[in-house]
Every structure is written in structure tokens, then in C-alpha cells.
C-alpha positions as CSV (number, residue, x, y, z in Angstrom):
1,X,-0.9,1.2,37.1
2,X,-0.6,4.0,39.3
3,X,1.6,4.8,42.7
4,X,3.2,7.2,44.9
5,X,7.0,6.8,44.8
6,X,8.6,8.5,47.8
7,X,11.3,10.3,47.3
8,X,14.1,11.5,49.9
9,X,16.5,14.2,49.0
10,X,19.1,16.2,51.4
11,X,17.2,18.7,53.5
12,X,19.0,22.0,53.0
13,X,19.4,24.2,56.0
14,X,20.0,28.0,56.2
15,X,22.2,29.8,58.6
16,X,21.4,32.2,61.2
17,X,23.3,34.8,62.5
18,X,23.3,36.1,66.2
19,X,24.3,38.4,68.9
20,X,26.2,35.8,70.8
21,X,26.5,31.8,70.7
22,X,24.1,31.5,73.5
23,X,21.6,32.4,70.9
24,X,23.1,29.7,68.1
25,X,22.9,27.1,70.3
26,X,19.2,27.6,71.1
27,X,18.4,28.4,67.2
28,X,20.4,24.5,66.5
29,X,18.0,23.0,69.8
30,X,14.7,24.4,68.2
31,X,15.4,23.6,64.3
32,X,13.6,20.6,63.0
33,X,14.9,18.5,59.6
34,X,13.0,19.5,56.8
35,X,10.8,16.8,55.2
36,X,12.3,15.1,52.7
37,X,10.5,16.0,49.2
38,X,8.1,13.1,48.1
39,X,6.5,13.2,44.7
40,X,3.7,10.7,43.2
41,X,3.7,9.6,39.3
42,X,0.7,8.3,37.8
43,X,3.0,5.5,35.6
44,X,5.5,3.4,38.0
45,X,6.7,0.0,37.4
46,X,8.8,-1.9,34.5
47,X,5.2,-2.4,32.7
48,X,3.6,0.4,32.3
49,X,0.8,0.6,29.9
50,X,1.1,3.4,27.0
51,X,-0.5,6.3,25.4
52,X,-1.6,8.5,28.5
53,X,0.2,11.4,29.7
54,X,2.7,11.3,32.4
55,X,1.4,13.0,35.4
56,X,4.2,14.2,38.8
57,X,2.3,15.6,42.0
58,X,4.4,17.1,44.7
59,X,3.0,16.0,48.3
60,X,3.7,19.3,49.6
61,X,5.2,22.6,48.3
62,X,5.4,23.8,45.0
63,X,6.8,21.9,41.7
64,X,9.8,24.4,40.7
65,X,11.0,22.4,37.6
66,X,10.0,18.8,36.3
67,X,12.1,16.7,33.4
68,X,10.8,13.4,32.0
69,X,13.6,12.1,29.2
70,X,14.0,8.8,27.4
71,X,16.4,6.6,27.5
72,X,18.0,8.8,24.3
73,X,18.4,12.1,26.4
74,X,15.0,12.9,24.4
75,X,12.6,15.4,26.8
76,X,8.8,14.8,27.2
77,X,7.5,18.7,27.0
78,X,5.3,19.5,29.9
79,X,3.9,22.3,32.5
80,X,3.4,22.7,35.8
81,X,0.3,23.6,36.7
82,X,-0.6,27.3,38.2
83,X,-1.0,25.7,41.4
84,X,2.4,24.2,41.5
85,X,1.3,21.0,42.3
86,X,1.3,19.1,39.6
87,X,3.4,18.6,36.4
88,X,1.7,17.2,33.3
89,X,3.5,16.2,30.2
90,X,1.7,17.7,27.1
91,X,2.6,13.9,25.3
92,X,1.2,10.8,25.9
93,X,4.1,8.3,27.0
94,X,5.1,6.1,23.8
95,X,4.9,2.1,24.1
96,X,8.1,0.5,24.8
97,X,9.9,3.3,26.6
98,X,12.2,4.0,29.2
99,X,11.8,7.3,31.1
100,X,13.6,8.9,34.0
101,X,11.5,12.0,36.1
102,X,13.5,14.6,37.9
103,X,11.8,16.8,40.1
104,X,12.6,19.9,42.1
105,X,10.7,22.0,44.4
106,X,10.7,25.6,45.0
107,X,12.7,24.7,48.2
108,X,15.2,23.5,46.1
109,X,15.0,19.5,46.9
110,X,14.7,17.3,43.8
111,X,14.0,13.8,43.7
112,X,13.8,11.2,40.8
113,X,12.5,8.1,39.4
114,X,12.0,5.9,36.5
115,X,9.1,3.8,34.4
116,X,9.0,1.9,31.7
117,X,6.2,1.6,28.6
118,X,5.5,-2.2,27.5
119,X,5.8,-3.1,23.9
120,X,2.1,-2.5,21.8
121,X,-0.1,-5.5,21.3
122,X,-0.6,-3.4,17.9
123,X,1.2,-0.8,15.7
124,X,-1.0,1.8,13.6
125,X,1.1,3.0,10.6
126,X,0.5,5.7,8.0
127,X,1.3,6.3,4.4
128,X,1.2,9.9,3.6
129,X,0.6,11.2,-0.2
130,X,2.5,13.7,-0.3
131,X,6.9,13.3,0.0
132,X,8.7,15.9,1.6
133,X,10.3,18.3,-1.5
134,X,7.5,18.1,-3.6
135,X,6.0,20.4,-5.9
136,X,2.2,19.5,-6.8
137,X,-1.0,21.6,-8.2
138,X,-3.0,23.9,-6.4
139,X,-5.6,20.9,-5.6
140,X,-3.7,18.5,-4.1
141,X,-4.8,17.4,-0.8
142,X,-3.1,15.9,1.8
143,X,-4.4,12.4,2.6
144,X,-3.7,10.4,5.3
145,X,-4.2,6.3,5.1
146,X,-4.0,4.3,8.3
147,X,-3.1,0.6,8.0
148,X,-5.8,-0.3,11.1
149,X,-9.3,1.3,12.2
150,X,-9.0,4.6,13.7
151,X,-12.1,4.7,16.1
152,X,-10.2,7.8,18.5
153,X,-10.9,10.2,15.3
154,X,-10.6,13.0,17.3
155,X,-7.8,12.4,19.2
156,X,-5.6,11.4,16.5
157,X,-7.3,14.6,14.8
158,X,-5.8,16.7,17.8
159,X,-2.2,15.6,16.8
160,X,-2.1,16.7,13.1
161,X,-1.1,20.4,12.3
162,X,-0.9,21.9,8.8
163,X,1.1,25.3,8.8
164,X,1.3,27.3,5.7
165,X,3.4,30.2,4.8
166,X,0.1,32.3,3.9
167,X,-2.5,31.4,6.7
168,X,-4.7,29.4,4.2
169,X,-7.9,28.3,5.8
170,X,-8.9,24.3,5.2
171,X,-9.2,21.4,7.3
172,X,-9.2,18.1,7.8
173,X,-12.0,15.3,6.9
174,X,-12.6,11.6,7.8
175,X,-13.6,9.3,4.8
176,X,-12.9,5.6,3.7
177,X,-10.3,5.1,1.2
178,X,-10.7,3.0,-2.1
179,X,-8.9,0.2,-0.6
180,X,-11.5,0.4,2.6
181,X,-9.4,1.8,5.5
182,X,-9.6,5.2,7.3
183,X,-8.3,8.1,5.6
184,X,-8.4,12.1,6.6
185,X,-7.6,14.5,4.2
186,X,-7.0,18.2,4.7
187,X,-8.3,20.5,1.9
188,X,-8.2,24.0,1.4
189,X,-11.3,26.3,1.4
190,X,-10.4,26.8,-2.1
191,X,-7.5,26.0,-4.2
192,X,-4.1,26.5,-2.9
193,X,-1.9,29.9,-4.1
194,X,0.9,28.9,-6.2
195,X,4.2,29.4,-4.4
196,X,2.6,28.4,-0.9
197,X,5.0,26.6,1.3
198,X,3.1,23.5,3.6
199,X,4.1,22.1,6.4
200,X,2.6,19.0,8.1
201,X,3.4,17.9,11.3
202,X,2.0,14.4,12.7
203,X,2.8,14.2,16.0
204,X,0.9,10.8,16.7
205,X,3.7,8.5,18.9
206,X,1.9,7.3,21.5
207,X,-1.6,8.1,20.6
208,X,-4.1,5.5,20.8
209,X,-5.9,4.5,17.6
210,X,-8.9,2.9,19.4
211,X,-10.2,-0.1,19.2
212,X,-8.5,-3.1,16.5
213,X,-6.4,-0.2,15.9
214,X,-3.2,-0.2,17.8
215,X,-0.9,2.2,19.0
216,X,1.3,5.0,16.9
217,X,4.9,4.0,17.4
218,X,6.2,7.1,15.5
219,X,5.6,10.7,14.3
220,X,5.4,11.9,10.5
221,X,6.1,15.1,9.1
222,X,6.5,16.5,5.5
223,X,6.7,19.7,3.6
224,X,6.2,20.5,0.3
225,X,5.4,23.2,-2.4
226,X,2.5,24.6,-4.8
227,X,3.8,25.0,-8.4
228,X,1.8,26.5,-11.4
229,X,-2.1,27.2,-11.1
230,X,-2.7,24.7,-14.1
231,X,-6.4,23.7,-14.5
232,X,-8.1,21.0,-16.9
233,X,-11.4,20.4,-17.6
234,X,-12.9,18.1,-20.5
235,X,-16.2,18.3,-22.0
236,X,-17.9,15.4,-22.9
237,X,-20.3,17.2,-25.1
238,X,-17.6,19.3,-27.2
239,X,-15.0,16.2,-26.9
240,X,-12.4,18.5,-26.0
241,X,-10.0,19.0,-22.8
242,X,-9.3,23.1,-22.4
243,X,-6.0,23.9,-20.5
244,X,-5.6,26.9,-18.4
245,X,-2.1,28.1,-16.3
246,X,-3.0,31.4,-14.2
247,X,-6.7,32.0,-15.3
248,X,-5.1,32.5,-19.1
249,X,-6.1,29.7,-21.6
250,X,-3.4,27.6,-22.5
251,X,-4.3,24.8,-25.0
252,X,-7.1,23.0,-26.0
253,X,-6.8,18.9,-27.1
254,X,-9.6,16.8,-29.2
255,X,-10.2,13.8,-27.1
256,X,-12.3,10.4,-26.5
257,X,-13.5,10.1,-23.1
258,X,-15.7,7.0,-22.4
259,X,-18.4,5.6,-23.9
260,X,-21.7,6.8,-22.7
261,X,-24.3,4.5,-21.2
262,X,-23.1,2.1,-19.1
263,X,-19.5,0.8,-16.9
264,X,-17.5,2.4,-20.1
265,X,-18.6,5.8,-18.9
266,X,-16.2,8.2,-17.6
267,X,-16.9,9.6,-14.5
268,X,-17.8,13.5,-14.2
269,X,-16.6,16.1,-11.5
270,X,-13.9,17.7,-9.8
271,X,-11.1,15.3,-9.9
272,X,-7.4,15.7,-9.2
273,X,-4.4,14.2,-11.3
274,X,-3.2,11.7,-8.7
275,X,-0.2,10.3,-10.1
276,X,2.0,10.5,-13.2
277,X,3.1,6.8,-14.1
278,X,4.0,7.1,-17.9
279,X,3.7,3.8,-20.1
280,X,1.7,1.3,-18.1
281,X,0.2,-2.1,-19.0
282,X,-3.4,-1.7,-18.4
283,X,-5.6,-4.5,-18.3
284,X,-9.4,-4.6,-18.6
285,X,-9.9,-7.7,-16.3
286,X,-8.8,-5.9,-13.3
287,X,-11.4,-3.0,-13.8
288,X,-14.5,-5.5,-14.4
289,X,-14.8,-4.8,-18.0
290,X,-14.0,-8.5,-19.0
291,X,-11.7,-8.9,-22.2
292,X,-12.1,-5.1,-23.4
293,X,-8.5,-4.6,-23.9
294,X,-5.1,-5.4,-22.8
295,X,-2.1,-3.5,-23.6
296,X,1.1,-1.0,-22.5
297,X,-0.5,2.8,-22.7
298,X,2.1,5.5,-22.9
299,X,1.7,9.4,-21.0
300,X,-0.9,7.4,-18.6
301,X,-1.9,9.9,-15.9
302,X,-4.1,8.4,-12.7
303,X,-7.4,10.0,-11.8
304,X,-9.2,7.6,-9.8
305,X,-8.0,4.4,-8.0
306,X,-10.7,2.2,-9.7
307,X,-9.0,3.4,-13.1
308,X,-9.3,6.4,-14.9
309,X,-7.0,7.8,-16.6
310,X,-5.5,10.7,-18.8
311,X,-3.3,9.1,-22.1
312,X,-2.1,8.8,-25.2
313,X,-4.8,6.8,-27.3
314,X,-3.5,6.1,-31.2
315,X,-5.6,3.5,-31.7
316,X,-8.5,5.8,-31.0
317,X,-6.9,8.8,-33.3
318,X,-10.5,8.9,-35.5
319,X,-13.1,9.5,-32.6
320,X,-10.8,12.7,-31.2
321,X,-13.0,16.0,-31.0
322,X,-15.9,13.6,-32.3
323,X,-16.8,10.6,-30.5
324,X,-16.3,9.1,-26.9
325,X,-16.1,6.0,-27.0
326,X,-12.7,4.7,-24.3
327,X,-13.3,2.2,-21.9
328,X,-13.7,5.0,-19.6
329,X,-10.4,6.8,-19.9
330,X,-9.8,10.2,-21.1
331,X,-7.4,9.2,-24.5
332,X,-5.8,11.9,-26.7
333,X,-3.2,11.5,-29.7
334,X,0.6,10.9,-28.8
335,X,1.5,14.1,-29.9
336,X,-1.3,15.9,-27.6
337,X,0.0,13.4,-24.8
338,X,3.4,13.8,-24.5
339,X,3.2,17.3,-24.2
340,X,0.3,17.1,-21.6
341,X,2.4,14.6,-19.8
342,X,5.0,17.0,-19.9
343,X,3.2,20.0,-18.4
344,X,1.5,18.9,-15.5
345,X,1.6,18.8,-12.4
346,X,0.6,15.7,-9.2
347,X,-2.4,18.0,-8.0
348,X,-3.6,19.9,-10.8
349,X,-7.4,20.0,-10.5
350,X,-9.0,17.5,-13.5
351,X,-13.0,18.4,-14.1
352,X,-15.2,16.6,-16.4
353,X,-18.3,18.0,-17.3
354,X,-21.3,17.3,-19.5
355,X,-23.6,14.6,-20.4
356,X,-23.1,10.9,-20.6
357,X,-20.9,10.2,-17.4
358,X,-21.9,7.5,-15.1
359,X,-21.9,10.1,-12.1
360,X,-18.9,11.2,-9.6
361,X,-17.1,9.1,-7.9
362,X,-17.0,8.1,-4.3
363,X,-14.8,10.6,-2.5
364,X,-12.0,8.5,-1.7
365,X,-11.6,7.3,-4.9
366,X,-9.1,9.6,-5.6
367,X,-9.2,12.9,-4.2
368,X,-13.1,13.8,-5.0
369,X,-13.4,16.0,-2.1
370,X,-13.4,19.0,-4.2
371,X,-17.4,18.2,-5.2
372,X,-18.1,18.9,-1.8
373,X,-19.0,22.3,-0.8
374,X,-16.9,23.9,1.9
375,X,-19.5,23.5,4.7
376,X,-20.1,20.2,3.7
377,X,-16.5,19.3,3.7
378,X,-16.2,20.9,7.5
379,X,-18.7,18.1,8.9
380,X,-16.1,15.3,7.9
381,X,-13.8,16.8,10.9
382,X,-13.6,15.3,14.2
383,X,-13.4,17.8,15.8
384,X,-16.7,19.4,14.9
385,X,-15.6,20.5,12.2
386,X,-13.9,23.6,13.0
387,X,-11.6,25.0,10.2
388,X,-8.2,25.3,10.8
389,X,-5.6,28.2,9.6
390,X,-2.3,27.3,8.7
């Protein structure tokens, strides 16, 4: 809805001097009023639809100073444009908003008025992996999950910002989640330095998702921490999980990873420990493996949403170093367990390697994106996938 809202304001005169009042009088006969400043806003009216930028245009003279706030005293950032004439706000305007525009040209008039947003149709929402103050490994990603279809990839792309306290390159990539929605993750190039500070601004209120989408009603922001440089990677041809912490071996742990040759296989590759979630009842029914087990597992450790896991694994105490034969998982004595439990981290980077696996899985099946080379991994972004430097 757009319209030109006229705007008077009190013309300001300037005195004169002269050599006598003959000459004042004729100076007051010859003046003419000065125009009163008019201004035109691209949103007018009590229902106004969102997510576009709010846009002032003087009708004549320069723009000197423009201020768009809410009904909160909260300011819509902007610039004038190096012609003077118009005044665009750097934000789209947010659904379901109040907003007051004060203008003033270089003349020194002002003039104001006021719009207001209508309610979304539909709210977008997203769940971030990462809460602010937390500590995780140096391949943690962070990934984004939207609660509708994001088809404005790139625009909503243009609103996230990862800032780093050591310029690390990375950047972000579009892939479906496990549960079938739209997810972007931001990876580094390589594995984050430990003791990098991250923070991630999400500056999406009033951006559009696209279509069946709906509209951002919020912004999102967290910050968090990389801890130790802690690797794992098990071998399903020795049977054994080596630990590393700062390129220096740590440990090394018999295991049983899954049984080769079918849905029992573990999966190979460059996963990433997704979760800690201790004793957990884990059932095979709800994994497709039928009536293969059922029963609480203690030190469980996620891998992949479809149900991999790290754990303790007494029952399987005489196929450790010798045998894998899990229903998939990566099982290790109590002992071995609890202390592994112990010492990691949400983010260390989990690789399997050797024969018998059933293959990587998909990316967003946990955080895979690590099997993708770095080029590769730049395609995924919206924005053509240029990196960006935090």
C-alpha cells in the first residue's frame, strides 16, 4: 500500500538587516512563505503489509535527518541516500508493528507520520543447536532448523552473521534435516581453534520466509566457546576407538561397533558427537530393527538422529577388541564408558573408518557435513557460495 502523506511544518523565516525601514518594509512586501515540507512513505495506513523496507522521500530539498521508532522507543536503522532525497531503513518493517517517521530537512522543517504492520498470516520459528555459554568440540557446527519451508534462501542467508574472535573462514550451507525441514549450517573450513569465541547474530524479524513459510516474528542470537581439540576415530577393522586431545594420543578403547552386512551396520565417516544424554531407554522398534533389543543403556552419546550411538555395552563385554557385532552402535565396557562420557565434549569430531559399514550417512543426519570437501560444502550457500570470515 503505498502513498504520499503531506506534511506541513512552520516555515522559518530569517531576518534582514537594513540601512533604513524603507528598505524592511519592501524586503517584508517581496518575501513569499516557504513551502511547507511534504514527505512521501512507501507504508501508510493502519494495515500495512510486512517484511519490506520502509522507504521516506522528501518532495523537495534535502533529507537532513530521518527516525522510524516503534511503539517501544525502539529505532529502525537507516540512511539517507547521497542524493538527499530519500531515506531507506536498512530493516524490513516487522508484522504487527506500530511506527512513527520523523523527518527533517536541511532547511530545518520536520514533519511526521505513523503506519502500522498487520499481524502474519504465518510465523517461521527457529531452533538453534547451539545455547548461549556453551563450550563444544572443535567440529561443532552451527545448525539452523526452521519450523516452515524457507524458499527466500538467500534472503534469510543475508540476515545471519557469524563473528569469531580469530577471523575463521567457513560458511553457511542449505540441507534438509532428519526430521525433513530446512536447515543451514555454518561450518568452518576446517576445525575450529580451541579457545575461539563465536558469535551468531540472526537478525531475521521481518524477513520473509517465502512461500508456506511465513514471516520471522523475532531475531536469535547466541555465543559460545571451543573447548579441548579432542578427536575419536574407531576402526572397524582393529575394533578399537583411538583418542587424541591436541594431536597427542590419549587412550585407546576395545569396542563392538555394528554388525557387518546389513541394517546392523554402523555407519562410516566424519561424524560429530551430537549430544550427551547419559542412561537412555533405547528401543529397537523405533530404529526398524524389529524386536532386536529393548533396554536402559548407560554413558549413551548421540551420533546420528536415526540412532547411533557411543555406550557402555556389558552385555557385549566378550566381542570388545574382537568382534562387531551391536545393532549398529559403537558399545564399550562400563569402565571404558564412564570415563569416555566423562571426557568429552558436544562437538568433538567422531570418525569411523574401515570395512563393513553400511556407508555415510545423509548429511543432515547429524552433522555429516564434514565428509564434504570444502568446495563442495561452499555450493550449499545461497548466496553462491561465497565464504564468509568471521
Amino acid at each position: 500500500m503505498a502513498g504520499t502523506v503531506l506534511l506541513a511544518a512552520a516555515a522559518l523565516t530569517a531576518c534582514s538587516g537594513g540601512s533604513d525601514g524603507g528598505g524592511d518594509d519592501k524586503g517584508k512586501a517581496d518575501a513569499k512563505p516557504k513551502a511547507p515540507m511534504a514527505v512521501s512513505v512507501n507504508l501508510t495506513g493502519d494495515q500495512v503489509k510486512a517484511g519490506q523496507p520502509v522507504t521516506v522521500t522528501v518532495a523537495e530539498g534535502k533529507l537532513a535527518q530521518v527516525k522510524v521508532t516503534d511503539a517501544k522507543g525502539a529505532e529502525l536503522p537507516g540512511k539517507i541516500a547521497d542524493d538527499g532525497r530519500t531515506w531507506t531503513s536498512e530493516r524490513n518493517a516487522p508484522a504487527g508493528a506500530e511506527y512513527k517517521v520523523e523527518a527533517q530537512d536541511t532547511q530545518s522543517q520536520s514533519a511526521t507520520t505513523q503506519f502500522r504492520t498487520s499481524a502474519a498470516d504465518k510465523v517461521n520459528k527457529v531452533s538453534i543447536n547451539i545455547s548461549k555459554g556453551s563450550t563444544v568440540g572443535v567440529a561443532m557446527p552451527v545448525s539452523l532448523v526452521f519450523d516452515n519451508p524457507v524458499t527466500n534462501k538467500a534472503e534469510v542467508e543475508k540476515q545471519l552473521k557469524v563473528t569469531t574472535s580469530d577471523n575463521t573462514e567457513g560458511s553457511w550451507g542449505w540441507i534438509k534435516d532428519h526430521s525433513g525441514n530446512d536447515r543451514v549450517d555454518w561450518r568452518p573450513k576446517d576445525y575450529w581453534k580451541s579457545g575461539t569465541d563465536v558469535k551468531v547474530e540472526m537478525k531475521l524479524n521481518g524477513v520473509d520466509s517465502g512461500k508456506g513459510g511465513g514471516m520471522f516474528a523475532r531475531d536469535y542470537s547466541t555465543e559460545f566457546k571451543i573447548g579441548k581439540d579432542r578427536r575419536i576415530q574407531v576402526s572397524l577393522d582393529t575394533k578399537k576407538m583411538s583418542v587424541t586431545q591436541d594431536g597427542q594420543a590419549l587412550k585407546t578403547i576395545p569396542v563392538s561397533a555394528g554388525t557387518p552386512g546389513g541394517k546392523k551396520a554402523s555407519w562410516s565417516g566424519k561424524m560429530v558427537i551430537m549430544s550427551k544424554e547419559g542412561t537412555i531407554r533405547m528401543d529397537s522398534q523405533t530404529v526398524g530393527l524389529d524386536n532386536a533389543y529393548d533396554k536402559m543403556v548407560d554413558y549413551s552419546m548421540r551420533l546420528t538422529w536415526s540412532g547411533m550411538y557411543a555406550h557402555a555395552a556389558p552385555w557385549n563385554a566378550g566381542n570388545f577388541g574382537r568382534v562387531n557385532s551391536s545393532s549398529g552402535c559403537v558399545g564399550m565396557s562400563d569402565a571404558d564408558a564412564k570415563d569416555f562420557f566423562a571426557q568429552s565434549q558436544v562437538g568433538d569430531p567422531f570418525e569411523v573408518v574401515g570395512e563393513g559399514s553400511k556407508g555415510q550417512a545423509d548429511i543432515g543426519n547429524g552433522y555429516g557435513e564434514w565428509n564434504l570437501g570444502w568446495d563442495e560444502w561452499k555450493t550449499k550457500s545461497a548466496l553462491s557460495g561465497a565464504p564468509q570470515n568471521g
